[in-house]
Short mmCIF file of the C-alpha atoms (twelve columns), coordinates in Angstrom:
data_MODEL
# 
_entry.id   MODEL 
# 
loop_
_atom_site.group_PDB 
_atom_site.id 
_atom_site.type_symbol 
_atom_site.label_atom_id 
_atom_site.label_alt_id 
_atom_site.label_comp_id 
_atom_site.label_asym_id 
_atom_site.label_seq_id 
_atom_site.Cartn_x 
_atom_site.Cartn_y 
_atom_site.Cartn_z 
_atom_site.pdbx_PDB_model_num 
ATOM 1   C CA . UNK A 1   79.913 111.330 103.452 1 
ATOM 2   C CA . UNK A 2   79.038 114.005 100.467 1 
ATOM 3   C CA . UNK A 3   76.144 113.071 98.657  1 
ATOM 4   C CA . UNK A 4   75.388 114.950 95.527  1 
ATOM 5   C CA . UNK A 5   71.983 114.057 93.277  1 
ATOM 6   C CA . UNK A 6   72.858 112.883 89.621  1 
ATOM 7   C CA . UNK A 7   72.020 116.708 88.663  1 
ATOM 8   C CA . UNK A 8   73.712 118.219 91.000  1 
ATOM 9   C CA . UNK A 9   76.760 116.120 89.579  1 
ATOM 10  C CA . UNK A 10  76.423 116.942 86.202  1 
ATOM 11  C CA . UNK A 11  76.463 120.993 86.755  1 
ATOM 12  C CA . UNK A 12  79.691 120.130 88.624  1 
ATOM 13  C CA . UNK A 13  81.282 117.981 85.857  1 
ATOM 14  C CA . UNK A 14  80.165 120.544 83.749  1 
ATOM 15  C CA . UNK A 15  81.833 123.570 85.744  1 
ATOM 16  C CA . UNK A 16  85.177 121.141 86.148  1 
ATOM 17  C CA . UNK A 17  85.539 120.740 82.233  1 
ATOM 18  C CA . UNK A 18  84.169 124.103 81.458  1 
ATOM 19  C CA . UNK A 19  85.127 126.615 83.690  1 
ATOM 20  C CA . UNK A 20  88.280 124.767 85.532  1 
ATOM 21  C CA . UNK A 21  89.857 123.374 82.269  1 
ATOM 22  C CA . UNK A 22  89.632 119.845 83.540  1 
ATOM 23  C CA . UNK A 23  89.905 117.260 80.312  1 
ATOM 24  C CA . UNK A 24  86.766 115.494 80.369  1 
ATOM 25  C CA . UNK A 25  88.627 112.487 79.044  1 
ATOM 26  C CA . UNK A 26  90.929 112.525 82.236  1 
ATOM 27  C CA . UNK A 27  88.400 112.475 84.629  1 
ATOM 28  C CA . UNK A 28  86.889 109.449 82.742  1 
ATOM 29  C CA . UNK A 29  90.133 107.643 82.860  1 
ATOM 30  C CA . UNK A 30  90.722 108.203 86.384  1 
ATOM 31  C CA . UNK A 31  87.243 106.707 87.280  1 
ATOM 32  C CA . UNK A 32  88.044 103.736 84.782  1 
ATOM 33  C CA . UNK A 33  91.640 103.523 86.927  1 
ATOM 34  C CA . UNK A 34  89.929 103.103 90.314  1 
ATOM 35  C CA . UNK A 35  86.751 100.549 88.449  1 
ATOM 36  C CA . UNK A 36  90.274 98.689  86.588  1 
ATOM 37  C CA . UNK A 37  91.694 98.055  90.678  1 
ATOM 38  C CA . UNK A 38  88.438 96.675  91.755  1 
ATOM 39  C CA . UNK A 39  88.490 93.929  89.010  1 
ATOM 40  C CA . UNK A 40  92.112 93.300  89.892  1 
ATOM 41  C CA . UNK A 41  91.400 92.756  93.341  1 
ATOM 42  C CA . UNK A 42  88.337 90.441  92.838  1 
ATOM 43  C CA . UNK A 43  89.989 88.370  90.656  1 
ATOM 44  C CA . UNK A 44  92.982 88.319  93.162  1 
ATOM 45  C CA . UNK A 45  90.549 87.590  96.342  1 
ATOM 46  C CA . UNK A 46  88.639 84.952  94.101  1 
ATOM 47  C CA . UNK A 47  91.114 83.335  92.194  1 
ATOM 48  C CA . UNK A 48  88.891 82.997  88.999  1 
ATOM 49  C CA . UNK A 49  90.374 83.263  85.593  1 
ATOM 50  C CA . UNK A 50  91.764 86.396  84.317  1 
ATOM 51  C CA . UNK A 51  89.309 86.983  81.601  1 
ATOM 52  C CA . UNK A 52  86.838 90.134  82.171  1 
ATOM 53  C CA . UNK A 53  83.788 90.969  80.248  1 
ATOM 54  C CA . UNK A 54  82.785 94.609  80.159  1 
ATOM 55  C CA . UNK A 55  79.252 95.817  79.416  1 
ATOM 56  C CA . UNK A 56  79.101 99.385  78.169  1 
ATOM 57  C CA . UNK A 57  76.553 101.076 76.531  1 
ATOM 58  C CA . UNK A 58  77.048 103.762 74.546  1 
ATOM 59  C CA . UNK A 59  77.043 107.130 77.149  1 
ATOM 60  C CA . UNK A 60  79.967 107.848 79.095  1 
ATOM 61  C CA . UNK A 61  79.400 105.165 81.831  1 
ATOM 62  C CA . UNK A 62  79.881 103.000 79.158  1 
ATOM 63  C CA . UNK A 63  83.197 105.401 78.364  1 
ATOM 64  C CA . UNK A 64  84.407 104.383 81.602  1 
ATOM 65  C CA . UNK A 65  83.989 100.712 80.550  1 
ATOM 66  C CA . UNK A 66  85.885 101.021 77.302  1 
ATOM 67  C CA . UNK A 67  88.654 102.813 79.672  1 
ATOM 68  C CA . UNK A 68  88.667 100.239 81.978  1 
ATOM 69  C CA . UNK A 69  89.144 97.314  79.100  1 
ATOM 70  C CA . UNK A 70  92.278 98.927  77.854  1 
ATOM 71  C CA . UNK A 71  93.955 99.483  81.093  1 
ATOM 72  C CA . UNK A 72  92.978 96.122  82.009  1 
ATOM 73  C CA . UNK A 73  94.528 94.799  78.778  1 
ATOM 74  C CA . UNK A 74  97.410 96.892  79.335  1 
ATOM 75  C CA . UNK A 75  98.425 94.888  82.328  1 
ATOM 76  C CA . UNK A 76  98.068 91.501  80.279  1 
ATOM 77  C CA . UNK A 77  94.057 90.152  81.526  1 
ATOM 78  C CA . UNK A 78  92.503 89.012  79.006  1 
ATOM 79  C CA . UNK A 79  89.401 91.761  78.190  1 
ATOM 80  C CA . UNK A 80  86.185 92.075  76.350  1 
ATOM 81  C CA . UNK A 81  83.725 94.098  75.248  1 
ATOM 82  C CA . UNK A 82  79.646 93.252  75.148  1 
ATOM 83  C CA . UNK A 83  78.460 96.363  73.601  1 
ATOM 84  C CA . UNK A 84  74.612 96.835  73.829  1 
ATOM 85  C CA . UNK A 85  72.539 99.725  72.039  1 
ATOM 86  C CA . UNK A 86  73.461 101.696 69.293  1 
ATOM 87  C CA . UNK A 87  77.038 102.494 68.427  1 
ATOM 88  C CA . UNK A 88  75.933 105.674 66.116  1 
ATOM 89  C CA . UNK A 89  74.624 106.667 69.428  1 
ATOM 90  C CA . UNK A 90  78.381 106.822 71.313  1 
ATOM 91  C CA . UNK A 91  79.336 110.151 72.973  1 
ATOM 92  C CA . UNK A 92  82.555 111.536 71.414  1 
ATOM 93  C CA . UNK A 93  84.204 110.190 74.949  1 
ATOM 94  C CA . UNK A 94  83.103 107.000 74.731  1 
ATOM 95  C CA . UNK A 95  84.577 106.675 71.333  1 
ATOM 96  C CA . UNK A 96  87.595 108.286 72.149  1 
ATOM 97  C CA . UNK A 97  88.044 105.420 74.735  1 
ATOM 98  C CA . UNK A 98  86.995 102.452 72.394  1 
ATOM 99  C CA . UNK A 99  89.505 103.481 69.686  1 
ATOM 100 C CA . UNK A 100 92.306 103.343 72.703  1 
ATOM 101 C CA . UNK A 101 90.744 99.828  72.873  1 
ATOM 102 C CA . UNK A 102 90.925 98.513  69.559  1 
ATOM 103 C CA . UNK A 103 94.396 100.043 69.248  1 
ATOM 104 C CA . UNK A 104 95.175 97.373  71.482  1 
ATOM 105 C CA . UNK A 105 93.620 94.288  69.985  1 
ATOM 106 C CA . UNK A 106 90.641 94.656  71.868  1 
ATOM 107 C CA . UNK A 107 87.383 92.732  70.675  1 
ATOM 108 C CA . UNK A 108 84.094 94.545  70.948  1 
ATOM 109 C CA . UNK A 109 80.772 92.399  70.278  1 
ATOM 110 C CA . UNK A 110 77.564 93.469  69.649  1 
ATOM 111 C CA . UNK A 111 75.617 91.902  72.555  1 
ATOM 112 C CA . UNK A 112 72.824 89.696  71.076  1 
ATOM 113 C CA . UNK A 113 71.239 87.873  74.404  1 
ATOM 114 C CA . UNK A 114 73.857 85.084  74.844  1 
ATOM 115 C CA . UNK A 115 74.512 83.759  78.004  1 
ATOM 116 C CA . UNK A 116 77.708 84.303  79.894  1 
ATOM 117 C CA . UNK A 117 80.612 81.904  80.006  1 
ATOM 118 C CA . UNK A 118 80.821 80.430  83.350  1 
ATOM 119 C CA . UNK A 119 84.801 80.376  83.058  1 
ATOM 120 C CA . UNK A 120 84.281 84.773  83.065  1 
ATOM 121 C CA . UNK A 121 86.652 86.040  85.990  1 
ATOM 122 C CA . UNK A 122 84.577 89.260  86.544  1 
ATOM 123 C CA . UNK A 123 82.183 91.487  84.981  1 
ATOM 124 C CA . UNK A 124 81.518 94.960  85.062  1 
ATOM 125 C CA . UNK A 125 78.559 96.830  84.728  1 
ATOM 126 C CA . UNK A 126 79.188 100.142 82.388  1 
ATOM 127 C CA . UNK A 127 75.590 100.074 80.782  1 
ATOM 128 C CA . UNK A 128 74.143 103.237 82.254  1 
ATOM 129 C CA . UNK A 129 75.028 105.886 84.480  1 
ATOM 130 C CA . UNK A 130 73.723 107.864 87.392  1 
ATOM 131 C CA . UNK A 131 70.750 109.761 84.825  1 
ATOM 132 C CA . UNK A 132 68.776 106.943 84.026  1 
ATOM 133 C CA . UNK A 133 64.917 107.765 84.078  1 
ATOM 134 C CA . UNK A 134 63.150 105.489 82.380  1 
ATOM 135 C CA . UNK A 135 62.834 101.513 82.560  1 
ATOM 136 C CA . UNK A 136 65.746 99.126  81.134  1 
ATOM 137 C CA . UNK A 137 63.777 97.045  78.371  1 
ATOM 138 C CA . UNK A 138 64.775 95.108  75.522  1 
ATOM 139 C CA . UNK A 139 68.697 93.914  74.702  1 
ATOM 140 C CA . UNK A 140 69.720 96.275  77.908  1 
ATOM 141 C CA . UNK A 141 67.206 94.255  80.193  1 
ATOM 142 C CA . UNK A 142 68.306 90.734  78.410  1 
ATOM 143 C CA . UNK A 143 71.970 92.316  79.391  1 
ATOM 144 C CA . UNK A 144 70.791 92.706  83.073  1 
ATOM 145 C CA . UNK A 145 69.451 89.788  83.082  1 
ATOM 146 C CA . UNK A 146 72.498 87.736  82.137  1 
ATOM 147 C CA . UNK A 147 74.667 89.380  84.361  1 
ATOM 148 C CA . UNK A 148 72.336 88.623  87.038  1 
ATOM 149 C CA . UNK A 149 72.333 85.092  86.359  1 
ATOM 150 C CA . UNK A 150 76.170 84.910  86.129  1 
ATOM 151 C CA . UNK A 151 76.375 86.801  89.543  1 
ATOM 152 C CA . UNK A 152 73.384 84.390  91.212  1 
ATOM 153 C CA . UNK A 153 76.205 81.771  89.665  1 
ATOM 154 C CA . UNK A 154 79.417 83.157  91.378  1 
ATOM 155 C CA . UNK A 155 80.965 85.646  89.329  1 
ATOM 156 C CA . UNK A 156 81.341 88.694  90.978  1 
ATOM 157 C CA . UNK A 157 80.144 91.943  89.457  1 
ATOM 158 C CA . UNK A 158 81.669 95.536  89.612  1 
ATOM 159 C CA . UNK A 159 79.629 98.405  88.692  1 
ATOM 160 C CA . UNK A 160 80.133 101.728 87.378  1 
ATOM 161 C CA . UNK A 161 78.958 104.590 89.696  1 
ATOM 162 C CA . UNK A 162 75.792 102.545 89.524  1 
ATOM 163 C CA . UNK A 163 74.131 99.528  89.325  1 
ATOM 164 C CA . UNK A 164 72.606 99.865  85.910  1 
ATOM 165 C CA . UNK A 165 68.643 100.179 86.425  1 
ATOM 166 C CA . UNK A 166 69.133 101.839 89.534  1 
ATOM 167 C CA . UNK A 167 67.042 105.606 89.892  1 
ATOM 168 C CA . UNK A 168 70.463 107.879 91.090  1 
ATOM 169 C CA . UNK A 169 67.577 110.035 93.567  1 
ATOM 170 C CA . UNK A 170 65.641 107.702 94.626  1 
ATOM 171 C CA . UNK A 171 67.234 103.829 94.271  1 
ATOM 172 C CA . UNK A 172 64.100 102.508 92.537  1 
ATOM 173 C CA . UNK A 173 64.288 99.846  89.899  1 
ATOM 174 C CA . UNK A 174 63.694 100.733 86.720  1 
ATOM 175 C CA . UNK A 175 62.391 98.299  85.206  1 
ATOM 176 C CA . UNK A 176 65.542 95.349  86.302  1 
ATOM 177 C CA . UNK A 177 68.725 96.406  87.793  1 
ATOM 178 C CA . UNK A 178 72.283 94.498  88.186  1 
ATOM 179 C CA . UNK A 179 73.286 93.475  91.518  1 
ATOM 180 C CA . UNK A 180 76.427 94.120  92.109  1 
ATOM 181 C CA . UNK A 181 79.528 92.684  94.331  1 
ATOM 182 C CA . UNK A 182 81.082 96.269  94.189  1 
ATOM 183 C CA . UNK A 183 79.611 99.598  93.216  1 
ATOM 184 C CA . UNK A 184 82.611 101.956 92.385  1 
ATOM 185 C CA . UNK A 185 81.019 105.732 92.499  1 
ATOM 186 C CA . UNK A 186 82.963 108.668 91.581  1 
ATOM 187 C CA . UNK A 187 83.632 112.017 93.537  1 
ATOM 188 C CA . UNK A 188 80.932 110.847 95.730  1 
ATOM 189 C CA . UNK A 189 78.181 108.903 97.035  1 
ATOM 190 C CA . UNK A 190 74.235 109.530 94.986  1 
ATOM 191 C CA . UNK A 191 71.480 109.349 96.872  1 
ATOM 192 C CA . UNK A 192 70.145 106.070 95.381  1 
ATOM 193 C CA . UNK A 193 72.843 104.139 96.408  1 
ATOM 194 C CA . UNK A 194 72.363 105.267 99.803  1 
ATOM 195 C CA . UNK A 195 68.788 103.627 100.202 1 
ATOM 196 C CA . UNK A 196 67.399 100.189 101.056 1 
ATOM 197 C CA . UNK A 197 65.643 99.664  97.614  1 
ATOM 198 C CA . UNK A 198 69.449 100.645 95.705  1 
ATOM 199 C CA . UNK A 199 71.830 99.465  98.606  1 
ATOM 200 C CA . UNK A 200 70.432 95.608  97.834  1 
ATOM 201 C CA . UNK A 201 71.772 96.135  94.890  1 
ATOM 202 C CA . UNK A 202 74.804 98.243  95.510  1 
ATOM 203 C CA . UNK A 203 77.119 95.427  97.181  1 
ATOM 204 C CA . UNK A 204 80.170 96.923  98.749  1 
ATOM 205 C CA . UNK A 205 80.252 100.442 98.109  1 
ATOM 206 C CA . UNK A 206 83.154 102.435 97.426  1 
ATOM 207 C CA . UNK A 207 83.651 105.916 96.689  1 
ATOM 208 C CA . UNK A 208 86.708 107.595 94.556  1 
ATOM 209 C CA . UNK A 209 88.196 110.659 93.673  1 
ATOM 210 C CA . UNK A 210 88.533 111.222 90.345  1 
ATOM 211 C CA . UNK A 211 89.844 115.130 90.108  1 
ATOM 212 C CA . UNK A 212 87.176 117.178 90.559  1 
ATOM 213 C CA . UNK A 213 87.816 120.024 92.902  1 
ATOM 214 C CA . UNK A 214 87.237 119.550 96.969  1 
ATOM 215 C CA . UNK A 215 84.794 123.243 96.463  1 
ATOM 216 C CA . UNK A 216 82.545 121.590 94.299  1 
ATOM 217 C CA . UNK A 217 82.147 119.173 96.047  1 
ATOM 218 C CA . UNK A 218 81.779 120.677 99.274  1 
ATOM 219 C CA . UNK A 219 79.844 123.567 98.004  1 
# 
């Protein structure tokens, strides 16, 4: 299995978009396809209702979440956003992707603490990504929290390349951390995912392509 640390990653993103020509919004859309099929199939396995809340944040793992909610809604499951953090504070990707999911008739809420319905079908985790250094706290650990208690309650839990709170080296928690049904990683397995401390949180771990050349990968 290749295993690349979170800044080993990023200077490959970086050469993909940069050098190769790769759209940056393509390979965040192909993630968000392969994070879209792991909902379907837990709410296929599970039977629950087809009605998916997404937490982003406002990075690009939370890009990927806005992705996922309008490919989601594009196949007719019901879809919507808990946004948590600042929305001045969205990268130009992540925006890109919400404004493909208002287009829609998405919903996007400002998350303020409350508790998660117990009639949710899934939930995924796009709050952070892989570069997270410093402890969750406030509405993000309130965020964890509740998705916690709704997994500890039966609703399975997808996350995004991480379980948000998780160190990417070293698989620490950071403060609080989600644990996850299903971690969906992309282009290849991190280090923290790979320990005892992360893989308790990890769940079922599965690793996708999303475009990035093999000789980055490999190299």
């Amino acid at each position: 299995m290749i295993c690349k640390t979170p800044a080993e990653m990023k200077e490959i993103d970086r050469i993909a978009i940069q050098k190769r020509g790769i759209s940056s919004l393509q390979l965040m859309e192909t993630a968000a396809g392969h994070v879209a099929a792991a909902v379907e199939t837990w709410l296929a396995r599970t039977g629950r209702k087809r009605f998916v809340l997404i937490f982003c944040g406002p990075g690009n793992n939370g890009g990927d979440g806005f992705a996922c909610a309008w490919m989601l809604l594009e196949k007719g499951i019901s879809t919507k956003i808990c946004f948590v953090g600042k929305p001045e504070k969205m990268t130009a990707d992540s925006r890109a992707e919400q404004d493909k999911f208002l287009a829609l008739g998405g919903v996007v809420e400002l998350y303020g603490g409350e508790v998660i319905p117990q009639d949710a079908g899934c939930l995924v985790d796009a709050l952070f990504g892989v570069g997270l250094d410093r402890a969750v706290g406030g509405m993000f650990a309130r965020a964890v929290s509740a998705i916690n208690t709704a997994h500890d309650k039966g609703i399975p839990v997808v996350a995004c390349d991480i379980p948000s709170g998780i160190d990417g080296n070293t698989g620490e928690v950071l403060g609080v951390a989600v644990s996850a049904d299903e971690t969906v990683t992309f282009s290849c397995a991190k280090p923290g995912l790979l320990t005892s401390a992360g893989r308790q949180h990890v769940g079922s771990l599965t690793v996708c392509g999303i475009g990035i050349p093999s000789d980055l990968l490999d190299g």
